[in-house]
N, C-alpha and C positions, 0 to 999 in steps of 0.2 A: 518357506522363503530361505533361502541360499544365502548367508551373510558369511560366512567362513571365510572368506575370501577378503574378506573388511576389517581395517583396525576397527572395531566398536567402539570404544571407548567414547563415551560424550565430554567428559570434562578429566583435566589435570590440575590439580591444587586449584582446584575452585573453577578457574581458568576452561570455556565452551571450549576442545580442542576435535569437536567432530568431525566439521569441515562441510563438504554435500556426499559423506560415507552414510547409508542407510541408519537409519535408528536403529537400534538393538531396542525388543520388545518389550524390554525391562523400564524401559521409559517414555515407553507411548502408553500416557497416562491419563491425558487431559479431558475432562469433560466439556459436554456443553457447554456447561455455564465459566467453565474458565476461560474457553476462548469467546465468550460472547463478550466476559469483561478484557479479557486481555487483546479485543478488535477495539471493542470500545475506549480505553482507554489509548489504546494506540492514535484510533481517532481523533480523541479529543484534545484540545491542544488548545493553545495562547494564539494559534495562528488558524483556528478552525472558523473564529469568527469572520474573519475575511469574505465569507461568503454572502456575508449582508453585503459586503461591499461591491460585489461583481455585480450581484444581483439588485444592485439598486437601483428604486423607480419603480419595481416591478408590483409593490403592493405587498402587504403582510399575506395573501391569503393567496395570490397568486406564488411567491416564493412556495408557499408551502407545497402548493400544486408542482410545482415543477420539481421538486426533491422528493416527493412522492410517484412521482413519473418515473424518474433516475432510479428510486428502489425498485420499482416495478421490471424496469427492464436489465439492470445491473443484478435482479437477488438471482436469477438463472447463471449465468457464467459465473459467478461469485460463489454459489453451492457447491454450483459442481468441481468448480477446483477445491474445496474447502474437503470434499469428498475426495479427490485423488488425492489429497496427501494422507486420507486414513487410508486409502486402497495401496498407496505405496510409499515408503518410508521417506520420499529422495523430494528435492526441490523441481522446481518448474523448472530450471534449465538446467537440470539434468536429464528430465525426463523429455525435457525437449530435443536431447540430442538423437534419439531416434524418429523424431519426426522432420529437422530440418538438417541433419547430418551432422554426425560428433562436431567438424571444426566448424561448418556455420552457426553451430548452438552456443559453442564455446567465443566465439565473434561476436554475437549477439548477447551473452553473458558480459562480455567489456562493456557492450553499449551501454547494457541495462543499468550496470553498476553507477554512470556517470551520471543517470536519468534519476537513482537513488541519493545522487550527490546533491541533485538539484536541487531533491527536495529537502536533504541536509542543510543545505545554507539557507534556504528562504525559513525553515523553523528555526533555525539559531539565529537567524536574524532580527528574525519578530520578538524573541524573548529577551536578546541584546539588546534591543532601544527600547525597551520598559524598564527592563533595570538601570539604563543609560539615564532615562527622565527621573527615574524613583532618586537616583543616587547623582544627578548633574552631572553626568562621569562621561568619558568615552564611550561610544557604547563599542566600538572592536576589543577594549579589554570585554566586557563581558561575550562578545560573538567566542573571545579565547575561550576561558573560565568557562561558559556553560559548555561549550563543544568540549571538552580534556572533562567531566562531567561525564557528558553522554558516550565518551571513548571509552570510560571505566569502564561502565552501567554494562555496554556492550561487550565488553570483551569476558564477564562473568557470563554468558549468554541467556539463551531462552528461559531457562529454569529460573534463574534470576531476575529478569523479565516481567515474566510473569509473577512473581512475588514481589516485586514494586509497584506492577501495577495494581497489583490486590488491595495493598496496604498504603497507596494512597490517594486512591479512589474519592474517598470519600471526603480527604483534604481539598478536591480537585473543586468536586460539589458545591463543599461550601465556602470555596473563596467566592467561587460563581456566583451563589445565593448572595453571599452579603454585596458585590460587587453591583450584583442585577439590583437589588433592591434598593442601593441610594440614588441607581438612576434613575428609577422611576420617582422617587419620592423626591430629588434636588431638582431633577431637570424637569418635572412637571408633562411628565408623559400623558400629549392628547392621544387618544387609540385613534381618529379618525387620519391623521396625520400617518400614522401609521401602515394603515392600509390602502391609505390613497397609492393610486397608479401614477405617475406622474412622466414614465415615459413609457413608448411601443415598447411588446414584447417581443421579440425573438423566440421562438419556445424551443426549435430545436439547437440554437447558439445556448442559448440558458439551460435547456438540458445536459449540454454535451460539457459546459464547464463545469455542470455539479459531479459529472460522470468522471472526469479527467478530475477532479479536485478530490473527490473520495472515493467512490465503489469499486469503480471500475479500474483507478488508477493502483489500487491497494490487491485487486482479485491475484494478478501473478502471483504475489507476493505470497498469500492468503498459504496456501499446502507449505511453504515454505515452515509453518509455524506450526499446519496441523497434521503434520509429521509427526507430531510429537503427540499427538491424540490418540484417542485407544481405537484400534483395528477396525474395520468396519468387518462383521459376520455375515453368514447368511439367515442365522435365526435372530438376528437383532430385531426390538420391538419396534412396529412402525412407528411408534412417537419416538424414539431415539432416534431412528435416520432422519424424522425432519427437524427436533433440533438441533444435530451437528449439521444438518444444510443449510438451515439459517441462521445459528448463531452468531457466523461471522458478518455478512452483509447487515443483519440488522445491529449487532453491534458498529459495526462504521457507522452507520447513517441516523443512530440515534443521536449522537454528538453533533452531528450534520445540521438534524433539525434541530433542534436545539441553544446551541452555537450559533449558529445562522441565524435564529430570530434573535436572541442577544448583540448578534454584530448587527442588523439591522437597525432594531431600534437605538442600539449605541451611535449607529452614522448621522443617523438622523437628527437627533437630539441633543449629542455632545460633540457632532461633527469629527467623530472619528471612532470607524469600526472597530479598534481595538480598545475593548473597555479595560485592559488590567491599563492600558495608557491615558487615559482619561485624567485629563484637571477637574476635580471635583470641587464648585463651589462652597467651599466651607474654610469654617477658622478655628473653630473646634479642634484644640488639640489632639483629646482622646479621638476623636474618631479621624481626624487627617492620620493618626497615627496608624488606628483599623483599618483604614482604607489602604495606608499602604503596606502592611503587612498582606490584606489580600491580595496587591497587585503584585506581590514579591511572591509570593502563593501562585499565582496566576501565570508567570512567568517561567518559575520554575514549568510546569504542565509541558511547554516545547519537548521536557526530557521525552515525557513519554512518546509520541511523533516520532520523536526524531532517535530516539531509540530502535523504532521499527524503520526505519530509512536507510539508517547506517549498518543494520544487522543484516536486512535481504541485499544491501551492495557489498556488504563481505561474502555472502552467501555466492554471489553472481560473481564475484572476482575470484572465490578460488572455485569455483565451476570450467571458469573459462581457462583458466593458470594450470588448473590439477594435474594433467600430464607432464608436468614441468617437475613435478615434487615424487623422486624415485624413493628417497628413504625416510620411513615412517617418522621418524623426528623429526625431521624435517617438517612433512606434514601435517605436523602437531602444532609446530611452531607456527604455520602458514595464518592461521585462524586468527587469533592476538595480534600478529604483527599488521596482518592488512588491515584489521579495524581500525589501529593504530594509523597507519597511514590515509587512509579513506578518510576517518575524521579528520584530520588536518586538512587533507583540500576540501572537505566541506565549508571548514572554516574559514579557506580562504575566499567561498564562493559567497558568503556571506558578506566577509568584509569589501568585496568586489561589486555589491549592491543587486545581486540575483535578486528580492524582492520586488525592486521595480520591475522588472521582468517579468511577474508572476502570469498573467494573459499568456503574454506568449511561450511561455513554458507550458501551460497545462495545454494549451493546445497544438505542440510538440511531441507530447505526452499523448495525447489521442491519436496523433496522427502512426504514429508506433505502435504502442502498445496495444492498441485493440485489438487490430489484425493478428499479432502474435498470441494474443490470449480467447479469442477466438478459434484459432485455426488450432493452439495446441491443444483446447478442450473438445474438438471434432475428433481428433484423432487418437485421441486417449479414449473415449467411446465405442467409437468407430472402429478401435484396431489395437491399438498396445496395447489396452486392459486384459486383453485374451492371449495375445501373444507373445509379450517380448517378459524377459526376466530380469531379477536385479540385476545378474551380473553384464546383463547385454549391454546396460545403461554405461559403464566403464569398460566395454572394450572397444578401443580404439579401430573403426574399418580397414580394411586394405582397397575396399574400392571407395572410385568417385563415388557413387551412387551414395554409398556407405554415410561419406562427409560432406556431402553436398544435394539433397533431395532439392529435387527441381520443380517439382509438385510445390512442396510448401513455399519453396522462396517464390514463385513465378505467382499464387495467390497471394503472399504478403504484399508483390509490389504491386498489385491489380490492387488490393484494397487501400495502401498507401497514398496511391496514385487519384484513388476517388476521393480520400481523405483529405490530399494537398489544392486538388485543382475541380473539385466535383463535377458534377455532369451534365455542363452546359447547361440545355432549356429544361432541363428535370431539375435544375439547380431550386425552385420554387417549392420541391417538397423539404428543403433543407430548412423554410422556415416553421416548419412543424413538427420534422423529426430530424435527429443529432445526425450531421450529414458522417460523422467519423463512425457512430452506429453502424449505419448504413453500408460506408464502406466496409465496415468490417465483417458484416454479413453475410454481402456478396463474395468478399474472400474467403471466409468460410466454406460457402455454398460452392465457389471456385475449386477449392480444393478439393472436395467431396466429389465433383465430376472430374477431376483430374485423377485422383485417386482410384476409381472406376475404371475410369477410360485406360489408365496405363497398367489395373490390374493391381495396382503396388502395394500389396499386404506384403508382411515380414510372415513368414516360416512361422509355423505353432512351434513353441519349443517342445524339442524331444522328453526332458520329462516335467513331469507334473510338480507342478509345487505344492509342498500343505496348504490347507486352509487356514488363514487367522483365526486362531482364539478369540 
């Protein structure tokens, strides 16, 4: 692999200054098990319970069925991106610049960024109005306070990251545990209550929110982090390639389930999915005290989220920007400062009430992203893994063809397009399977016959590159 060409460099006085320049091998280190907890705790969050809330009515055992479903068809595209970032050092949308042309990727990088924002404000938001309730307070001072928080966190980058999340993993746990446990013991939890049905299912609308709420929303992202994982070989032992392909997908969606039956039975019970906010009937000092040191515990949790939110929208914003930064200090500086700024309009997105919103953002969120995360994992299979090199990915084309492939855009909007307005009197299989799914399928498959028909493989590159260690 050809890096010579690349500031290497990952970090300046502590400070992530890599930007989306390739990893240098010296730090693609991560195992398994580090990204299975550093997905997992990414996952987990003060805003993860939520998902009892969408999913309300559905029944305990039905919920469980339907996020069971969503791993099933989310752990394929989630591997396999999980696997292109040990097969190449660079993010999704960089790599996506030779699948949908350098300036549509880099276009599509602003989009992405904003999509990251979203999810910035609705996790600072959720963990503002807990500390708001704990402390009687405002909660936009805290939407500030914890967001300039997670601006820090982020701007130390992934290495960092990952070493927060390690070490407070287990803090995360047991505010949980104590939190989960005075519900059931104050609020007199009946289990039949519990898994009672009490309204129609939807299965492919209730799939497709679990899908857009974690797996699938998180997959882009996903190489973005295990870039930084150790190489994928060709003598690697089959048990290692299947747990770096599943370590990430199952770590999102163990938090999922999890989380989700806590926000559940929390709705139920205390009439509100968010247990670190919960009035707990008690007068008991010492424990009113316990209780709210977990929900102060519980709150803090948004960091991790909203860590991995704010870190792939710096990632996508100097992806799209990078031609723009001629001298390497410059580009050093690029990394810090955008985080810097990104947090702050998350913050503002928060204080601006994106929570109530949550519905129609994650199904905003579907109606984008799958199609693009789809069609880049066809063509990273299909065709760049063989053919294109690092240094292809940073060079700028001189033809259309080059910065604007008509193949991928002309499937994204066929799949978009099934996604927004679905397909009239076939509309019926949408109540079983995730109609954004679907669409994103067929765009795939779209592209795969456009890719055929128009012949459009990229050149083998003239020479060989080593093989990973």
């Amino acid at each position: 692999m050809n890096e010579d060409v690349f500031d290497t460099q990952v970090t300046e006085k502590h400070l992530e200054v890599i930007g989306v320049n390739p990893i240098p091998k010296e730090s693609r280190t991560h195992s398994p098990g580090k990204i299975f907890n550093f997905w997992a705790m990414a996952s987990a969050s003060a805003t993860t319970p939520l998902i009892g809330l969408l999913l309300a009515g559905t029944g305990l055992w039905n919920m469980v069925l339907v996020i069971t479903i969503a791993l099933v068809i989310g752990i394929i595209p989630a591997g396999l991106f999980s696997n292109m970032g040990r097969q190449i050092p660079l993010s999704a949308l960089v790599v996506s610049r030779k699948t949908y042309g350098y300036w549509t990727s880099n276009g599509l990088s602003l989009l992405y960024t904003f999509v990251n924002l979203g999810w910035f404000g609705v996790n600072d938001a959720t963990g503002g109005e807990i500390l708001a309730l704990l402390t009687h307070s405002s909660p936009v001072i805290w939407f500030i306070v914890i967001g300039i928080l997670q601006i820090l966190l982020v701007m130390f980058g992934l290495k960092w990251l990952e070493y927060f999340y390690r070490y407070t993993s287990i803090l995360l746990i047991v505010v949980y545990a104590i939190l989960t446990y005075y519900l059931i013991t104050l609020f007199h939890v009946n289990f039949g209550a519990l898994t009672a049905q009490t309204v129609p299912i939807n299965w492919g609308i209730d799939i497709n929110l679990v899908l857009a709420f974690s797996i699938l929303s998180w997959t882009y992202k996903i190489s973005t982090a295990t870039r930084f994982a150790k190489p994928e070989t060709r003598n690697e032992k089959k048990w290692t390639k299947i747990a770096y392909f599943i370590a990430a997908p199952i770590g999102i969606i163990v938090p999922v389930f999890l989380m989700g039956i806590i926000g559940y039975a929390s709705n139920i019970y205390a009439g509100n999915w968010n247990l670190a906010a919960v009035s707990f009937p008690v007068k008991n000092t010492a424990l009113l005290l316990l209780l709210g040191v977990a929900a102060f515990g519980a709150s803090l949790a948004v960091i991790h989220t909203n860590a991995m939110n704010l870190y792939p929208s710096t990632v996508d914003l100097l992806a799209g920007i990078q031609p723009a930064f001629k001298k390497k200090q410059k580009e050093k500086l690029a990394q810090p400062v955008s985080t810097a700024i990104l947090g702050v309009f998350g913050i503002i997105l928060a204080i601006a009430g994106i929570l109530t919103h949550i519905e129609t953002f994650l199904n905003l969120i579907a109606d984008l992203l799958f199609p693009y995360t789809f069609i880049l994992i066809v063509d990273w299979y299909l065709n760049l893994r063989k053919t294109a090199k690092i240094r292809d990915f940073y060079t700028i084309p001189k033809t259309f063809s080059g910065n604007f492939n008509i193949n991928a855009v002309l499937a994204t909007v066929i799949g978009v397009l099934i996604n927004f307005f679905g397909l009239g009197m076939l509309n019926p299989i949408f109540n079983y399977f995730p109609q954004q799914v679907f669409g994103s399928l067929v765009a795939a498959l779209s592209y795969i016959i456009l890719f055929y028909a128009t012949n459009a493989r990229y050149k083998p590159a003239t020479e060989k590159e080593p093989e990973s260690e």
